[in-house]
C-alpha positions as CSV (number, residue, x, y, z in Angstrom):
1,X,0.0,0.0,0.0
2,X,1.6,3.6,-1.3
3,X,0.7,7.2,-0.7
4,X,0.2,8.2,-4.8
5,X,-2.0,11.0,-6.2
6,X,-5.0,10.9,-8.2
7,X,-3.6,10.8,-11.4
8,X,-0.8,7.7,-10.4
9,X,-4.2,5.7,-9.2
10,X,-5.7,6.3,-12.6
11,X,-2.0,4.8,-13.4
12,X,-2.2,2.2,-10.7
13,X,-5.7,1.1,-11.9
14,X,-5.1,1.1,-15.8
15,X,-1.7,-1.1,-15.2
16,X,-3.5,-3.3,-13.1
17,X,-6.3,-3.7,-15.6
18,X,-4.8,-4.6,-18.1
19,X,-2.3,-7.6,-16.2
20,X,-5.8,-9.3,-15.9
21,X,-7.3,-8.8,-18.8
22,X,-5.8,-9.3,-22.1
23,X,-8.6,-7.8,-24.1
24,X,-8.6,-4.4,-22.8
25,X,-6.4,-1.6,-24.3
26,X,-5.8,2.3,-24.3
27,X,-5.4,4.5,-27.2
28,X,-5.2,8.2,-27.3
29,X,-2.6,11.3,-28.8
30,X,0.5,11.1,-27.2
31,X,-0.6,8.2,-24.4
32,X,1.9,5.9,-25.3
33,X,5.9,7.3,-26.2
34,X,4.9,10.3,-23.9
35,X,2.9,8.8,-20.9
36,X,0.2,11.1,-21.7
37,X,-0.1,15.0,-21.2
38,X,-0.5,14.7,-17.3
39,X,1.7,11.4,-17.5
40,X,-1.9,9.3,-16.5
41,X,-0.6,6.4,-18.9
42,X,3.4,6.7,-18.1
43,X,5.0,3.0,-18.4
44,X,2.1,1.1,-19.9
45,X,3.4,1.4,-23.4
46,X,7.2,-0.5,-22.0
47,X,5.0,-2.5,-20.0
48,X,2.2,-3.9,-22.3
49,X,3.8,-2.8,-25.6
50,X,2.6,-0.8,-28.8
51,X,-0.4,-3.4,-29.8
52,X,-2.1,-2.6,-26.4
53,X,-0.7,0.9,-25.8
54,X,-2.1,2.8,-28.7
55,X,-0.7,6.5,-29.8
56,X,-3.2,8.0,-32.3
57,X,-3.9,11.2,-34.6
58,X,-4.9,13.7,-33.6
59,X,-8.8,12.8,-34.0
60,X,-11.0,13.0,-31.7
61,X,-14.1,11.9,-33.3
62,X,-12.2,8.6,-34.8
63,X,-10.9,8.1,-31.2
64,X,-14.5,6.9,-30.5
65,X,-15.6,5.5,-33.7
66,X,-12.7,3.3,-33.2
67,X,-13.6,2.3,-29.7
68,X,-17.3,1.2,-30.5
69,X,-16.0,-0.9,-33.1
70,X,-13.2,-2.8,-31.3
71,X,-16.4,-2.7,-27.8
72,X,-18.6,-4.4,-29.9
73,X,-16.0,-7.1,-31.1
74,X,-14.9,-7.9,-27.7
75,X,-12.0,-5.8,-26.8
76,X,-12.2,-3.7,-23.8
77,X,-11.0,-0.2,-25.2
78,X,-10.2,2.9,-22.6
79,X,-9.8,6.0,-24.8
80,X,-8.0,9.4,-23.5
81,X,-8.7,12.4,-24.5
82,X,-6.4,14.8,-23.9
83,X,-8.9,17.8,-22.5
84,X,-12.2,17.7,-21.7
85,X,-12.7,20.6,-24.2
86,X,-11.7,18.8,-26.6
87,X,-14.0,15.9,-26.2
88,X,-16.8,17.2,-27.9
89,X,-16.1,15.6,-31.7
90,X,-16.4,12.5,-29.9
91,X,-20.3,13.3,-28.7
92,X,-21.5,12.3,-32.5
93,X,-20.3,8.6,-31.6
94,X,-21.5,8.3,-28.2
95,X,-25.0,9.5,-29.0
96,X,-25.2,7.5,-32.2
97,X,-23.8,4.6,-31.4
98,X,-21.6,3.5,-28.2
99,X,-24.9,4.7,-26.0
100,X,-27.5,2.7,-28.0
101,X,-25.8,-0.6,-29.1
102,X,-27.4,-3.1,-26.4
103,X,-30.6,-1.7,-27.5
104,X,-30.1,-1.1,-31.0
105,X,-29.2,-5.1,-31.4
106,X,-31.7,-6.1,-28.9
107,X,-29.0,-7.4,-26.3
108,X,-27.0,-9.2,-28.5
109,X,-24.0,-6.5,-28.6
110,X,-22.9,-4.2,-25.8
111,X,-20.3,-1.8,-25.6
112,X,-17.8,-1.4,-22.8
113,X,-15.7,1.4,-23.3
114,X,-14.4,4.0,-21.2
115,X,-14.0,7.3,-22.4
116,X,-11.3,9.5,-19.7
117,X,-10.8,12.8,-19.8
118,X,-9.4,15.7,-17.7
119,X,-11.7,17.8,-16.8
120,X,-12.3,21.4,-15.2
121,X,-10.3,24.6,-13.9
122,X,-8.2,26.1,-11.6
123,X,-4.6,25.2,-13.1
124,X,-5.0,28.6,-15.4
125,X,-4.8,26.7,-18.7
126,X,-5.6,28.0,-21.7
127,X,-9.4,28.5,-23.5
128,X,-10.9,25.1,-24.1
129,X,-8.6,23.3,-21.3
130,X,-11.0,24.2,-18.5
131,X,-14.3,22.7,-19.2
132,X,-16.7,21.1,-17.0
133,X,-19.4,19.5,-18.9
134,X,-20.5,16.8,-17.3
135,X,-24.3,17.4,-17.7
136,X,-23.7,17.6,-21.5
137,X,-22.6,13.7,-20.9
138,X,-25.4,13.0,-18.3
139,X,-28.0,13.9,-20.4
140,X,-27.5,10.9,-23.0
141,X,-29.6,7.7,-22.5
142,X,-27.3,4.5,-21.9
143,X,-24.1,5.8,-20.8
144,X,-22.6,6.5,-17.6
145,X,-20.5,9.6,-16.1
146,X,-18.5,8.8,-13.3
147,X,-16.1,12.0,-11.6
148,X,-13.6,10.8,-8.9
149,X,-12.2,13.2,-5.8
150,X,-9.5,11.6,-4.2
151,X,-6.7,8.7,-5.4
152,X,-9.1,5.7,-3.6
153,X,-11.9,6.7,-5.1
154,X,-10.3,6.9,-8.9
155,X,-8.5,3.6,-8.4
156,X,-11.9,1.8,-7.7
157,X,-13.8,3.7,-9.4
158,X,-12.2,3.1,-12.8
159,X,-11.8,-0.6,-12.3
160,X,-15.7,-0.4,-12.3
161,X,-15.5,1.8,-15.3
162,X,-13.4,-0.8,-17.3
163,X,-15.5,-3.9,-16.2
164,X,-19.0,-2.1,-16.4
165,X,-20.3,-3.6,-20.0
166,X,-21.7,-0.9,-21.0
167,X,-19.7,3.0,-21.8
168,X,-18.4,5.4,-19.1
169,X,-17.6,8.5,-19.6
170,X,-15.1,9.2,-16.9
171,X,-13.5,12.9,-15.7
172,X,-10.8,13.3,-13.3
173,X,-10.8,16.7,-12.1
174,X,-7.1,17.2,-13.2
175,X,-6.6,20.3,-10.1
176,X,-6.5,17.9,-7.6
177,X,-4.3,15.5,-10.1
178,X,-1.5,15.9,-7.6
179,X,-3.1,18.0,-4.8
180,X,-2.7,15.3,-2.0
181,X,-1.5,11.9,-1.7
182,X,-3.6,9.1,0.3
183,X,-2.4,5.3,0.6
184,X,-4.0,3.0,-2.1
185,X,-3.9,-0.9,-2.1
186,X,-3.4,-2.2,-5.4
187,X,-5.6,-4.9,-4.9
188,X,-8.3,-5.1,-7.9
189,X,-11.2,-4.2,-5.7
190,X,-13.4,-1.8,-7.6
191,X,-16.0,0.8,-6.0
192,X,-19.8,0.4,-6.6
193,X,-20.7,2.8,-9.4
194,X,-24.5,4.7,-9.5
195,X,-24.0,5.0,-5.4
196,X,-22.6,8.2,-3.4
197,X,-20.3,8.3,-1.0
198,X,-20.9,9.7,2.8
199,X,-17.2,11.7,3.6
200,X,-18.4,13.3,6.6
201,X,-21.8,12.2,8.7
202,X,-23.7,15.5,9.6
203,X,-27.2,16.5,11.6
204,X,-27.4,19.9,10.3
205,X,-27.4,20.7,6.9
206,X,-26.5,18.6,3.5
207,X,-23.8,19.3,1.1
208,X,-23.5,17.9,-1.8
209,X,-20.8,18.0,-4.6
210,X,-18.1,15.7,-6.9
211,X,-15.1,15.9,-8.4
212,X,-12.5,18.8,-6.9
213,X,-14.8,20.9,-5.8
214,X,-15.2,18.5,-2.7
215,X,-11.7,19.9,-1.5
216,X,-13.6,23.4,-0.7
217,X,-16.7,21.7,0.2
218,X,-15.0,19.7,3.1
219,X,-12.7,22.6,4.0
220,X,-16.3,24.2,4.5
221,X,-17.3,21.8,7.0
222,X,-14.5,22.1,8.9
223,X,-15.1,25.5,9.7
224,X,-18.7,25.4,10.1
225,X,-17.7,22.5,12.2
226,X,-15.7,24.8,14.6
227,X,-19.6,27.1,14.9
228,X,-21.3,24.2,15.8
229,X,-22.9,23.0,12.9
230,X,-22.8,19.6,11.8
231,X,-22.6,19.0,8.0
232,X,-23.2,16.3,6.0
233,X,-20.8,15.9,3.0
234,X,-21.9,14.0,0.0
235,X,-19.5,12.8,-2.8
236,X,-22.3,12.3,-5.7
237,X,-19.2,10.3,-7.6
238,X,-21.8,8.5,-10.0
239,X,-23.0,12.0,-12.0
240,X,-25.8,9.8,-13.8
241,X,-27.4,7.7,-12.7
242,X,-28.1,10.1,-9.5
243,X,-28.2,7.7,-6.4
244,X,-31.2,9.7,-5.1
245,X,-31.9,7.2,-2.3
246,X,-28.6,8.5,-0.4
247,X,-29.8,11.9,-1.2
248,X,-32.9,11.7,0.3
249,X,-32.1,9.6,3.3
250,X,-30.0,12.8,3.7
251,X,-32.0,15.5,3.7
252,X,-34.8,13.9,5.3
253,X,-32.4,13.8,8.3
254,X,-31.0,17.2,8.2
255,X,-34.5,19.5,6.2
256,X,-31.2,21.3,4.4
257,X,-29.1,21.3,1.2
258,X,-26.6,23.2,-0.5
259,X,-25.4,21.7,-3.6
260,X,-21.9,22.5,-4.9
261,X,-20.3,22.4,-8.6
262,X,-17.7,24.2,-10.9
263,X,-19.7,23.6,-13.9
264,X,-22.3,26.5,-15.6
265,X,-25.1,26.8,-13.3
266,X,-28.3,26.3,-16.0
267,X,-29.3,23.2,-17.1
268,X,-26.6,21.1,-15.2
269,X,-25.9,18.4,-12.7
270,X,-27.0,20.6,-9.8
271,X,-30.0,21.5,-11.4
272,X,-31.1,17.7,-11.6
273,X,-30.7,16.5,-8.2
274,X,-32.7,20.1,-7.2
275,X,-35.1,18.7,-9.5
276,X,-35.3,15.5,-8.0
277,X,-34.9,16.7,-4.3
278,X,-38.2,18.9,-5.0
279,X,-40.2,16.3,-6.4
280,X,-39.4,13.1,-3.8
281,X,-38.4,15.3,-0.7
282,X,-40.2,18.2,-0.7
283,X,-41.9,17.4,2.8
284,X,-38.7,17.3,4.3
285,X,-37.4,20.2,3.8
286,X,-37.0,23.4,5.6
287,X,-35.3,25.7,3.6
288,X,-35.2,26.3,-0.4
289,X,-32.4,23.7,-2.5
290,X,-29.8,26.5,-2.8
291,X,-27.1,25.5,-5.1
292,X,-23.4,27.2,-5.3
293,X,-21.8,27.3,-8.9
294,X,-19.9,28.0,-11.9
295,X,-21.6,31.2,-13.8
296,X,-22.7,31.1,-17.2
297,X,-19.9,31.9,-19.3
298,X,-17.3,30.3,-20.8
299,X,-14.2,30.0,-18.3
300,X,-12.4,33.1,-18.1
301,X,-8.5,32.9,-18.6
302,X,-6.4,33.1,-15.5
303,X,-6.8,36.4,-13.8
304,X,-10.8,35.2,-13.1
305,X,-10.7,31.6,-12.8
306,X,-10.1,31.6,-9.1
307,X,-13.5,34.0,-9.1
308,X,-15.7,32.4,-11.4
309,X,-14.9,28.9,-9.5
310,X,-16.6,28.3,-6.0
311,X,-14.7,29.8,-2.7
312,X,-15.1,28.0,0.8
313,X,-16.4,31.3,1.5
314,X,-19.4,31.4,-1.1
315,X,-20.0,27.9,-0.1
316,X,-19.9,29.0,3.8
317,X,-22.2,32.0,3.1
318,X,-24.6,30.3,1.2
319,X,-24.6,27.3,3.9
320,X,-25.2,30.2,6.6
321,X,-28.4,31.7,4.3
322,X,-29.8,28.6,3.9
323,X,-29.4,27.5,7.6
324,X,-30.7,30.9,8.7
325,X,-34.2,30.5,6.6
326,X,-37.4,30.1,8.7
C-alpha cells in the first residue's frame, strides 16, 4: 500500500487492468511514447507494448468510432482524451452509437468502453482546457458519467469503469491531479458505481458536490464544524445515474441542502438533483435547494478563474443563508 496522487491511481488502476485482462487496451494522442499530457498512462506502453498501448492522430471523433467498433468485437478499449474541451467531436459517436448498441441489437452486442478525460479549472490553462461539462454527458440515455475526488476513489472507481459492460464517460478533475496523496492498495477491488459516498456524517445541513470541488466543500465543513454545525458531505461520484436514495435519506435527516459544482449553473448536474430533491423530498425540507456554482460563461483565462470557481467562502455563506431561513 503507497501514498500516490490521483492521477498515479488512474496509473495504478489502468496497469493493473490490463495484467488481468488481455482484451482491454488504451489508445489516445501522445498516451503511449509520452505517458500522456498529465503522464496518467506513463510506463504502460514499456510494460504492455505498442499493440495494447495505442498513440493515435490527432482525432478525436475517430478516437470513438474506433472504440465502438473494437467494444462491440470484444476488446475492452479505454480511450484518452487529452482535454475535456476537446471531447466534444467524440459526442456524434457516443449518441449515435456506443450509447444505443445493447438496444439497437436487442442485447446481442454491448459496448464497454471507457472514455477518460481531464476535466475542469483552476490550473490557469488556456481556453478550451477548463471545461466542466459533465451534464452535457449525463443527459445521454445509456451511458454512464463517473467524476472521482480523491486517489481511492479513482483507483476503484475506474476498475468499475473498465468492467462495467456498458460506456463510461469518466473525468478526473485534473486540479487535484496531484493535490494530495492518500495510501492505495493495489488490490483489484473496484468501488460500486451509481452509489454516493458519505465523507463526513452530519445532523445539520446537506452538502452535496463531486469531483475537486469537494476539497472546498469539506474545507467548509470544517469551519462550520468549529460554529457548531454539523454537515453532511456528499461525494455524488456516479453524475448519472443520481443515487437519489442516499440523497434523500440525507435530507430527510438534516431539512437542508446546498449543492456544490464548478460547472455552468443552468441546465446542469446541480440542477437535476434540485429537480429530483423537490419532487421526492419536498416534505422534508425546511429551507429552499440553494445551489453554489460556476456562472454562465465560458471559463475566463487566469486572472478570473479563481473568481468564477466556487470559494469556501461562497459555499460558507450560502450554507449560513440557507441555515438561517425560517
Amino acid at each position: 500500500m503507497a501514498d500516490i496522487t490521483l492521477v498515479e491511481a488512474v496509473n495504478l488502476a489502468l496497469a493493473h487492468e490490463m495484467e488481468q485482462d488481455p482484451e482491454m487496451v488504451v489508445l489516445g494522442e501522445d498516451i503511449g511514447i509520452n505517458g500522456g499530457v498529465f503522464r496518467a498512462t506513463v510506463g504502460l506502453l514499456e510494460r504492455f507494448g505498442a499493440e495494447r498501448v495505442l498513440d493515435t492522430p490527432l482525432a478525436e471523433n475517430m478516437l470513438a468510432g474506433v472504440a465502438v467498433g473494437m467494444a462491440a468485437q470484444g476488446l475492452h478499449p479505454v480511450v484518452e482524451i487529452q482535454f475535456m474541451g476537446f471531447i466534444y467531436p467524440t459526442i456524434d459517436q457516443m449518441v449515435s452509437h456506443a450509447s444505443r448498441l445493447r438496444n439497437r441489437t436487442r442485447g446481442r452486442l454491448s459496448c464497454p468502453m471507457v472514455l477518460r478525460a481531464p476535466y475542469g479549472g483552476g490550473i490557469h490553462a488556456p481556453e478550451h482546457h477548463s471545461e466542466s461539462t459533465e451534464a452535457m454527458f449525463a443527459h445521454i440515455p445509456g451511458i454512464r458519467v463517473v467524476i472521482p475526488s480523491s486517489p481511492a476513489r479513482a483507483y476503484g472507481l475506474l476498475l468499475a469503469a473498465i468492467r462495467d459492460p456498458d460506456p463510461v464517460v469518466f473525468l478526473e478533475p485534473k486540479r487535484i491531479y496531484r493535490l494530495v496523496k492518500q495510501k492505495v492498495e493495489d488490490n483489484g477491488e473496484a468501488l460500486p458505481l451509481d452509489s454516493c459516498f458519505v465523507l463526513r456524517p452530519g445532523s445539520d445541513i446537506t452538502l452535496v458536490s463531486w469531483g475537486a470541488m469537494l476539497h472546498e466543500t469539506l474545507q467548509a465543513a470544517d469551519r462550520l464544524a468549529e460554529e457548531g454545525v454539523e454537515a453532511e458531505v456528499i461525494d455524488l461520484a456516479t453524475i448519472k445515474p443520481i443515487d437519489m436514495e442516499t440523497l434523500l435519506e440525507s435530507v430527510g435527516r438534516t431539512g437542508r441542502c446546498v449543492i456544490i459544482q464548478e460547472a455552468a449553473r443552468t441546465c446542469s448536474v446541480s440542477s437535476e438533483i434540485s429537480a429530483r430533491l423537490a419532487e421526492e423530498g419536498l416534505m422534508s425540507l425546511f429551507a429552499p435547494i440553494r445551489r453554489v456554482t460556476g456562472y454562465d460563461t465560458v471559463m475566463p483565462l487566469f486572472r478570473m478563474e479563481e473568481y468564477y470557481m466556487p470559494s469556501v467562502e461562497r459555499i460558507l455563506k450560502t450554507v449560513r443563508e440557507t441555515l438561517e431561513y425560517a
